[in-house]
C-alpha positions as CSV (number, residue, x, y, z in Angstrom):
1,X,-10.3,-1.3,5.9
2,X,-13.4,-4.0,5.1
3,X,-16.6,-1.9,5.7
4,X,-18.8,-2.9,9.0
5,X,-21.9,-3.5,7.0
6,X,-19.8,-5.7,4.7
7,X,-18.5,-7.4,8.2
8,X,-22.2,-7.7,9.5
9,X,-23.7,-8.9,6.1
10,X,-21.1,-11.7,5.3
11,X,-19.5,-12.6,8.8
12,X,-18.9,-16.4,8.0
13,X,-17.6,-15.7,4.5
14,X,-15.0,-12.9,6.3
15,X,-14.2,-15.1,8.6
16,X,-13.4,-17.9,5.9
17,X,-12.0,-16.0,3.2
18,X,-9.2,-14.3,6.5
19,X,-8.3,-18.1,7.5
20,X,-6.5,-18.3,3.5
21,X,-4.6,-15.1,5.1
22,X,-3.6,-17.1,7.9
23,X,-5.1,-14.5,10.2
24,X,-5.2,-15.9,13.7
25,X,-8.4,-15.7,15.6
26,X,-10.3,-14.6,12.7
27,X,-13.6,-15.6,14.1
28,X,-12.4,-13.9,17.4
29,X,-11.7,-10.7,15.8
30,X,-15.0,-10.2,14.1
31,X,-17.2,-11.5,16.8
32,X,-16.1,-8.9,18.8
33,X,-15.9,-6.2,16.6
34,X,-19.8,-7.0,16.1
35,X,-20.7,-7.0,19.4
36,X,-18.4,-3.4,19.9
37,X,-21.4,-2.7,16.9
38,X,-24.3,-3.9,18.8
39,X,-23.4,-2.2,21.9
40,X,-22.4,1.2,19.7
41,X,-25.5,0.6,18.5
42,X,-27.5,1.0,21.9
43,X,-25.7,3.4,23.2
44,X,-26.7,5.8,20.1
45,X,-30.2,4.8,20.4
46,X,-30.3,5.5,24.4
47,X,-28.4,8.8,23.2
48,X,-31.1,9.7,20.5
49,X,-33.8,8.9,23.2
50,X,-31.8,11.3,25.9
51,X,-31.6,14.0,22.7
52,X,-35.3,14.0,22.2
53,X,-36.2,14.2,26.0
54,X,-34.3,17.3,26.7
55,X,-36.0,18.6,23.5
56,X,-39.3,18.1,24.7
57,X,-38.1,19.4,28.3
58,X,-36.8,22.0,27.0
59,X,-40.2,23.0,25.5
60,X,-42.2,22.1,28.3
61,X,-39.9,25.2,30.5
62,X,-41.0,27.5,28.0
63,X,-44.4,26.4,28.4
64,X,-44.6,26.2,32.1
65,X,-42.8,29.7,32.4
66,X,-45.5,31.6,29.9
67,X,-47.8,30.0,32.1
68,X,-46.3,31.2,35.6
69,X,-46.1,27.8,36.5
70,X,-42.8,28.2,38.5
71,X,-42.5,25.0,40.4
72,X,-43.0,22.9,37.5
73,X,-41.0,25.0,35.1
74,X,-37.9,24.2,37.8
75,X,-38.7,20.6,38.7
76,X,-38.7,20.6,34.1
77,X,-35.3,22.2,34.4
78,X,-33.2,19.8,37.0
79,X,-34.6,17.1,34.9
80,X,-33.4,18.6,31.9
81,X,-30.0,19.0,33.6
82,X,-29.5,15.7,34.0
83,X,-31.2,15.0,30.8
84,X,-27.8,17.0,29.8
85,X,-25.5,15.0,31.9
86,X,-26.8,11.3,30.4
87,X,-26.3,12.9,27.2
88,X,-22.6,14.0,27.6
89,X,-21.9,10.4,29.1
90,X,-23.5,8.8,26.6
91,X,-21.6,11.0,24.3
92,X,-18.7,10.0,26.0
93,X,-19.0,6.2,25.8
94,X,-19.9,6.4,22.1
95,X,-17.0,7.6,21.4
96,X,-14.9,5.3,23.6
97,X,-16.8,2.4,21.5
98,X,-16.3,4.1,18.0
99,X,-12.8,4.9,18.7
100,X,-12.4,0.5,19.8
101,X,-14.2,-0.3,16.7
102,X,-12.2,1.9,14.5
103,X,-8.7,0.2,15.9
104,X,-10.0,-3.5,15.9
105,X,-11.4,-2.5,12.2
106,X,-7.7,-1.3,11.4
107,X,-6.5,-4.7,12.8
108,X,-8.0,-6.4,10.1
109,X,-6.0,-7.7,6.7
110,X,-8.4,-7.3,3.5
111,X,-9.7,-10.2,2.2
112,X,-8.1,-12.0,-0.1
113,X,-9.8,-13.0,-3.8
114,X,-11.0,-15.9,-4.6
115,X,-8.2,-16.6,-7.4
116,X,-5.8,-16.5,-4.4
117,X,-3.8,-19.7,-3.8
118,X,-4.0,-21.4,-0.3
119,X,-0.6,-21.4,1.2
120,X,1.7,-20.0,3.9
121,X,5.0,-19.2,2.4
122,X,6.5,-17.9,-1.0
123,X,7.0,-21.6,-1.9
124,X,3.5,-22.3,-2.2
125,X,2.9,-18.9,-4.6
126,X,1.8,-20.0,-8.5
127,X,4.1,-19.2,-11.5
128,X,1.5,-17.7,-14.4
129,X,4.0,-17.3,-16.6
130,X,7.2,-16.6,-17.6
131,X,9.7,-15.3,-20.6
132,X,13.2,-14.1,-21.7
133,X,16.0,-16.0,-21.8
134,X,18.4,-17.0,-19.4
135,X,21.8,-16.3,-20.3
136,X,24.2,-18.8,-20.0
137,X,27.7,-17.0,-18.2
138,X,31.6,-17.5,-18.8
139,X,32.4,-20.2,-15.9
140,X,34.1,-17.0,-13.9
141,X,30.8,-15.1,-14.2
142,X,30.7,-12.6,-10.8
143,X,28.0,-11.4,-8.8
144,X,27.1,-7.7,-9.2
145,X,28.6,-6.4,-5.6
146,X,31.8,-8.0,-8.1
147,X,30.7,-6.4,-10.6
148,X,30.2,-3.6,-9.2
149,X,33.6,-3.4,-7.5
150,X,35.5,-4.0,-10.3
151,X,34.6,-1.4,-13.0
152,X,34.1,1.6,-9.8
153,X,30.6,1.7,-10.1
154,X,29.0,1.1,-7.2
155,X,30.7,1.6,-3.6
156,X,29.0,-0.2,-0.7
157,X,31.8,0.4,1.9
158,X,31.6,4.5,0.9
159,X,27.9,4.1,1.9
160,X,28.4,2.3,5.3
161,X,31.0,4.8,5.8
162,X,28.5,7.7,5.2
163,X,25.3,5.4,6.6
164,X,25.9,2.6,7.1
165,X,25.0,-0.7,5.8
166,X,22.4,-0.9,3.0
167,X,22.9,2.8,1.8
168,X,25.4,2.6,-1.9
169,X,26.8,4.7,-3.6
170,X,26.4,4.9,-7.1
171,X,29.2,6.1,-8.9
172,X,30.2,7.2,-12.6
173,X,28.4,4.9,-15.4
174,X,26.6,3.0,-12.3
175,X,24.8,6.6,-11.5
176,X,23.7,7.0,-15.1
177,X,23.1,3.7,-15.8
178,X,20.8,4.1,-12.0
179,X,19.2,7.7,-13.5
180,X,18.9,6.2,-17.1
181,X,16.4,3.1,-15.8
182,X,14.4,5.8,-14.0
183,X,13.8,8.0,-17.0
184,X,13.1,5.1,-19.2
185,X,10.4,3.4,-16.8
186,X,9.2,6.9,-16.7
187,X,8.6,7.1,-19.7
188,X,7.1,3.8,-20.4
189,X,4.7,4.7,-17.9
190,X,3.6,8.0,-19.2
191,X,3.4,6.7,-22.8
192,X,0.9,4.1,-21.3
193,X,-1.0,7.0,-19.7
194,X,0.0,7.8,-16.5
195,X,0.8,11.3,-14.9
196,X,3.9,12.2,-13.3
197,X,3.9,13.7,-9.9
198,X,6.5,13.9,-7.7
199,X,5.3,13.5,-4.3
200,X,6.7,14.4,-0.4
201,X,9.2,11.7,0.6
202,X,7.6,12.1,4.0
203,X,4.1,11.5,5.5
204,X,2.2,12.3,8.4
205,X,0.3,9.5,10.6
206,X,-2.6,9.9,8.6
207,X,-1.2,9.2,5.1
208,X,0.4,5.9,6.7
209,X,-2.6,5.0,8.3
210,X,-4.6,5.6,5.1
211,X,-2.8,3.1,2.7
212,X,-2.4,0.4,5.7
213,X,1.5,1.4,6.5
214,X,0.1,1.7,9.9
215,X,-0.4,-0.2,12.1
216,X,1.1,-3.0,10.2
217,X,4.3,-2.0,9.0
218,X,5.4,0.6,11.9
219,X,8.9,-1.5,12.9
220,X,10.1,-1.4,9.2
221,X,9.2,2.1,8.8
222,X,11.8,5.1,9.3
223,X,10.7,7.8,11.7
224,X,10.8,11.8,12.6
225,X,9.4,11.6,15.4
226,X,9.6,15.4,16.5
227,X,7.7,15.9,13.7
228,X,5.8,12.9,13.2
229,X,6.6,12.6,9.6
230,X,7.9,9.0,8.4
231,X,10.0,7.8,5.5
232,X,8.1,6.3,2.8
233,X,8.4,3.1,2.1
234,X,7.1,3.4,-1.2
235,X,5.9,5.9,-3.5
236,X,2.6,4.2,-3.1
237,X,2.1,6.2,0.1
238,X,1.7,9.8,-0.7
239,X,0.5,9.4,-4.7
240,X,-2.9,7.4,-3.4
241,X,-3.0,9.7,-0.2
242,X,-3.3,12.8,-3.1
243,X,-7.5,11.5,-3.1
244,X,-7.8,11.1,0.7
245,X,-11.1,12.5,1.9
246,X,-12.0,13.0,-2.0
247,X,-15.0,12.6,-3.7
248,X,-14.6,12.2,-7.7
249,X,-17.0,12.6,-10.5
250,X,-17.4,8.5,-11.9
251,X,-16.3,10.4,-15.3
252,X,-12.4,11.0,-14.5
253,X,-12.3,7.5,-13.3
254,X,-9.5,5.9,-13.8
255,X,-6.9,7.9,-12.6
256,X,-3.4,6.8,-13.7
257,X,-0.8,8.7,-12.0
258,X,3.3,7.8,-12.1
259,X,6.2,8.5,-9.6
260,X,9.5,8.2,-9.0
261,X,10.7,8.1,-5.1
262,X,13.8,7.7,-3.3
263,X,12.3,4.5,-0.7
264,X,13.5,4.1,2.8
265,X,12.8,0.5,4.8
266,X,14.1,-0.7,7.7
267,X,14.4,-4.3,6.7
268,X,14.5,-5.5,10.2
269,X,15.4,-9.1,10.8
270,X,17.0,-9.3,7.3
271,X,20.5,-10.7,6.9
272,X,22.6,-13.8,5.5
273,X,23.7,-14.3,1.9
274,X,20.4,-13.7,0.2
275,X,20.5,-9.6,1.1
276,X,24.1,-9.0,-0.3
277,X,24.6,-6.2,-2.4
278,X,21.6,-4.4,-4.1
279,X,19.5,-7.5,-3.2
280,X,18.1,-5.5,-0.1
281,X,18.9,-2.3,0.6
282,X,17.4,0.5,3.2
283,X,17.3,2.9,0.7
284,X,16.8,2.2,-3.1
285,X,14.9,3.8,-5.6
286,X,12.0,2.7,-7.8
287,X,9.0,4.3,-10.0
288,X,5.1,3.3,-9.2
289,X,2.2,3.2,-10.8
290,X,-1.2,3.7,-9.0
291,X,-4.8,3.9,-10.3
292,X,-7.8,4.7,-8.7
293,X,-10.8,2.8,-10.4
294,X,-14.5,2.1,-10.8
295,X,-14.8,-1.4,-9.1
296,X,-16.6,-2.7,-11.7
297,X,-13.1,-2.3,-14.2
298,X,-10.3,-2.6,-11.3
299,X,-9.4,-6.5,-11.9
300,X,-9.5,-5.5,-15.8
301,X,-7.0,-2.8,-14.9
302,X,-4.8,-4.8,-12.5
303,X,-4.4,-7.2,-15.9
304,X,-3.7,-4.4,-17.8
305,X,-1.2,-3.3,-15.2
306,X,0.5,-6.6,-15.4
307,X,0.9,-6.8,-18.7
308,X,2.7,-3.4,-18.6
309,X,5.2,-4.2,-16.3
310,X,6.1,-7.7,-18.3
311,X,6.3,-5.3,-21.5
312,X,8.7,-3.4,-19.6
313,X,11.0,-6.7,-18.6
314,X,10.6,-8.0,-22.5
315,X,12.7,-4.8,-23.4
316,X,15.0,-4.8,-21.2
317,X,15.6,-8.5,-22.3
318,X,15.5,-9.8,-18.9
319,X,14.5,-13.1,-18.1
320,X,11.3,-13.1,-15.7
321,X,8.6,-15.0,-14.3
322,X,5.0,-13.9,-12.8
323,X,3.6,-15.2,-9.8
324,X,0.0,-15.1,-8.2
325,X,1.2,-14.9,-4.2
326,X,-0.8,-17.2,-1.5
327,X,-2.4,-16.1,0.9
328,X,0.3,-16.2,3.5
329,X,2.3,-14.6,1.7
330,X,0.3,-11.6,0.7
331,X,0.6,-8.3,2.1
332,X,-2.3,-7.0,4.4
333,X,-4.0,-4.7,2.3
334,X,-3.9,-6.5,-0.9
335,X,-6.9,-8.8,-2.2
336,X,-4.9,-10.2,-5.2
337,X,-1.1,-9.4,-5.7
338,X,1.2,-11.0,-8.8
339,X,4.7,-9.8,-7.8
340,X,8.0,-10.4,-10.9
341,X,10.9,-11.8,-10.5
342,X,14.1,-11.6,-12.7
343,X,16.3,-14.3,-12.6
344,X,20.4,-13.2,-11.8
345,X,22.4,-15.5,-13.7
346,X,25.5,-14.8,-11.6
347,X,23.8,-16.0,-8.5
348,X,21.6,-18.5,-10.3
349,X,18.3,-17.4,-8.4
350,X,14.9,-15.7,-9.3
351,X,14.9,-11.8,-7.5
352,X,12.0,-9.7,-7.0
353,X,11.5,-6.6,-8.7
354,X,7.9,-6.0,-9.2
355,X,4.6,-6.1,-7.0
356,X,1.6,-5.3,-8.7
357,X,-1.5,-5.4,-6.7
358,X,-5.5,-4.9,-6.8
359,X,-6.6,-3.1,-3.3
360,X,-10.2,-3.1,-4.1
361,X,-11.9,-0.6,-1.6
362,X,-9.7,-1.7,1.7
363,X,-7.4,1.4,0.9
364,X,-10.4,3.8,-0.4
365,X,-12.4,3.0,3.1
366,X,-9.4,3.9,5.4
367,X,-9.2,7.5,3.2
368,X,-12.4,8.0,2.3
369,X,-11.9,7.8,-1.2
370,X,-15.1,7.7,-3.1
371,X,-16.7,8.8,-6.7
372,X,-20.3,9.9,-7.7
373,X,-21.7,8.9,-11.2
374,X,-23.7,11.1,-13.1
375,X,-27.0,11.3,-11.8
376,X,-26.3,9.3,-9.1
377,X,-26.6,10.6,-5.5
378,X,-25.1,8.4,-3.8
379,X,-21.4,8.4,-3.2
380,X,-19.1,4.6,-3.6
381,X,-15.6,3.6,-2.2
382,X,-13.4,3.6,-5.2
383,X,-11.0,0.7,-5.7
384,X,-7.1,1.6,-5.7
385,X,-4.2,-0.4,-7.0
386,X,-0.6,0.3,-7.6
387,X,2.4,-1.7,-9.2
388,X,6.5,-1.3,-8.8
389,X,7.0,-0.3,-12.7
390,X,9.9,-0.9,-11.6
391,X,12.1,-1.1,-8.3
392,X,15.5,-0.6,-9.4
393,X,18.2,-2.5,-7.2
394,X,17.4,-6.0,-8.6
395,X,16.9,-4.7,-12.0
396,X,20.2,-3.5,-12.3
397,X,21.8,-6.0,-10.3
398,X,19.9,-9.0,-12.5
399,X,21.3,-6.1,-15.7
400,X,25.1,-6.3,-14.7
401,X,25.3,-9.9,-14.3
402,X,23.2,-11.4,-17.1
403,X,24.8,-9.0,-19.6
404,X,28.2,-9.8,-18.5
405,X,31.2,-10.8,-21.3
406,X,34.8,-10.7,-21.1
407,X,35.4,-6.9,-22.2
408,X,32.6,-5.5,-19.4
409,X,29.3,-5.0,-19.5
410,X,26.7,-4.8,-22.3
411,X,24.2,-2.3,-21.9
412,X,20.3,-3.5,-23.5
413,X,19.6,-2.0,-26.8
414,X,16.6,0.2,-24.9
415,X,18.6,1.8,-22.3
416,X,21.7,2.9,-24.7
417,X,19.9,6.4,-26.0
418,X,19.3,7.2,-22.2
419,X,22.8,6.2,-20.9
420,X,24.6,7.7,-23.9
421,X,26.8,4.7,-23.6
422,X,26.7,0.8,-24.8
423,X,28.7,-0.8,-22.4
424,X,30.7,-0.9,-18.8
């Protein structure tokens, strides 16, 4: 959530820097969020006034009373009464305004940094890079739901059957193959110094609110509602939520924590040939990387992030390619996101696997997440970012068809020691 003084102090350069988001009615939005401020802003100081007034009365009755002065000491008290009754309106409506304020703030996307691309889609995003090589398939190369089909491995029918669509089975050398990639990105991530934790695979409203799930991603969100958990979407979710309402000491800053979650999406509105397979799914796995940083390191640290994941990708030998996203294509919180792609020779297109994004204080400000440097009294919104390192569904999809031959499957040199097994 952008801070109101940051709104207040730099309203045309908000209102610019939104309009590369595509944010509709930008100027709209933060006019009136101001004036909600200016009017908060009276109604405190006619509240402060009120406060004082009874003060005084309430003084001047003690006064009047010591001094027998009876009629005065009551005409003090009615007027203190309704000195009490402004109050607890005013009270009322300054809530009412902070509680507007608060929601329109929430409505508001984080603003996007200044390396970020102008453009409204995915085809206007910038490729910084790529590497690997892409394998060139036997002319009777199959897709991996094939693949998958053919050698038992992984059983999308079972999971409708059990589900429904979007929920596999994995089965046999697809299950270890599936738990092997989790250990291993583990412990990449842990070697690079990250913590593991293993978080809830539920939240409440206030974790969801708190990394900007909500409001913006309620309709692709599972729910309990009885108990108004929800799903995570991403391990993301509860590992940043661990510093809600925290204040840290500037001198354990970074934190570098690590997790692997089950993920659960609802993926409305997604269907055609594109989401066949482990291409999209409703429940998949992947393992995350967060850190919580000073803000004067955190685009340092989102390089240094980036660089991780592509080390990850150059030993698993996949083909890939980095891209800065536009801004219409960027999610809300994020001020600068580079997402990966591996490219599925069997299907001949580039597939997402890995989103890697700098936050800056947008996620820190909805959860109160601050530090304190030595000597410093004053407290500062952290910055947070967090990286798929990696999702596994494309991975392994982009793993079983580029490393396809005529006797099966090859498994990459890095993953054999984990499988305990070289090929399908």
């Amino acid at each position: 959530m952008l801070t109101l003084k940051y709104i207040r102090d730099n309203r045309d350069e908000v209102v610019e820097r939104l309009a590369v988001k595509h944010f509709a009615d930008a100027e709209s939005a933060i006019d009136q969020i101001i004036d909600i401020d200016d009017r908060r802003r009276a109604v405190q100081q006619q509240l402060d006034s009120c406060l004082a007034e009874q003060n005084a009365a309430a003084k001047a009755i003690g006064q009047l009373m010591a001094a027998k002065r009876i009629d005065e000491a009551n005409a003090a008290k009615q007027k203190n009464a309704d000195l009490k009754e402004r109050s607890k309106q005013l009270s009322v409506e300054l809530d009412e305004l902070e509680r507007e304020q608060r929601q329109r703030l929430m409505q508001i996307p984080n603003l996007p940094h200044s390396s970020v691309p102008h453009g409204k889609t995915a085809a206007d995003n910038v490729v910084v890079r790529q590497g690997g090589t892409v394998p060139t398939l036997q002319p009777n190369a199959l897709p991996h739901w094939e693949l998958a089909k053919r050698h038992d491995i992984i059983d999308f029918e079972l999971g409708v059957k059990i589900t429904g669509a979007g929920f596999p089975v994995y089965k046999g050398k697809g299950a270890r193959l599936q738990r092997a990639l989790i250990n291993f990105f583990l412990d990449e991530n842990t070697a690079a110094g990250y913590r593991e934790v293993m978080p809830p695979h539920m939240v409440n409203q206030d974790s969801a609110y708190g990394t900007g799930q909500l409001p913006d991603k309620e309709g692709q969100m599972y729910q309990v509602p009885v108990d108004g958990f929800y799903l995570i979407p991403t391990a993301e979710v509860p590992v940043t939520n661990i510093f809600r309402d925290v204040v840290l000491p500037g001198t354990q800053l970074p934190v570098k924590l690590t997790a692997y979650t089950p993920c659960f999406r609802r993926e409305a509105g997604s269907y055609g040939k594109d989401v066949r397979g482990l291409n999209r799914l409703h429940q998949f796995d992947k393992v995350e990387i967060v850190q919580v940083q000073h803000p004067d390191r955190s685009y340092a640290a989102l390089d240094e992030m980036v660089a991780h994941v592509e080390s990850i990708l150059q030993k698993l030998e996949l083909p890939y390619r980095i891209v800065r996203l536009c801004g219409g294509d960027m999610s809300f919180t994020s001020a600068l996101t580079y997402d990966f792609e591996v490219y599925s020779a069997a299907q001949e297109r580039w597939l997402e696997v890995s989103s890697v994004s700098n936050f800056e204080s947008y996620q820190a400000n909805r959860m109160m997440l601050r530090f304190k440097d030595e000597g410093d009294k004053r407290t500062q919104l952290a910055h947070t970012l967090n990286g798929s390192s990696l999702a596994l569904p494309r991975v392994l999809a982009a793993l079983l068809e580029n490393n396809q031959t005529a006797n099966g499957i090859n498994i990459p040199a890095v993953l054999r020691s984990y499988c305990q097994f070289d090929s399908i």
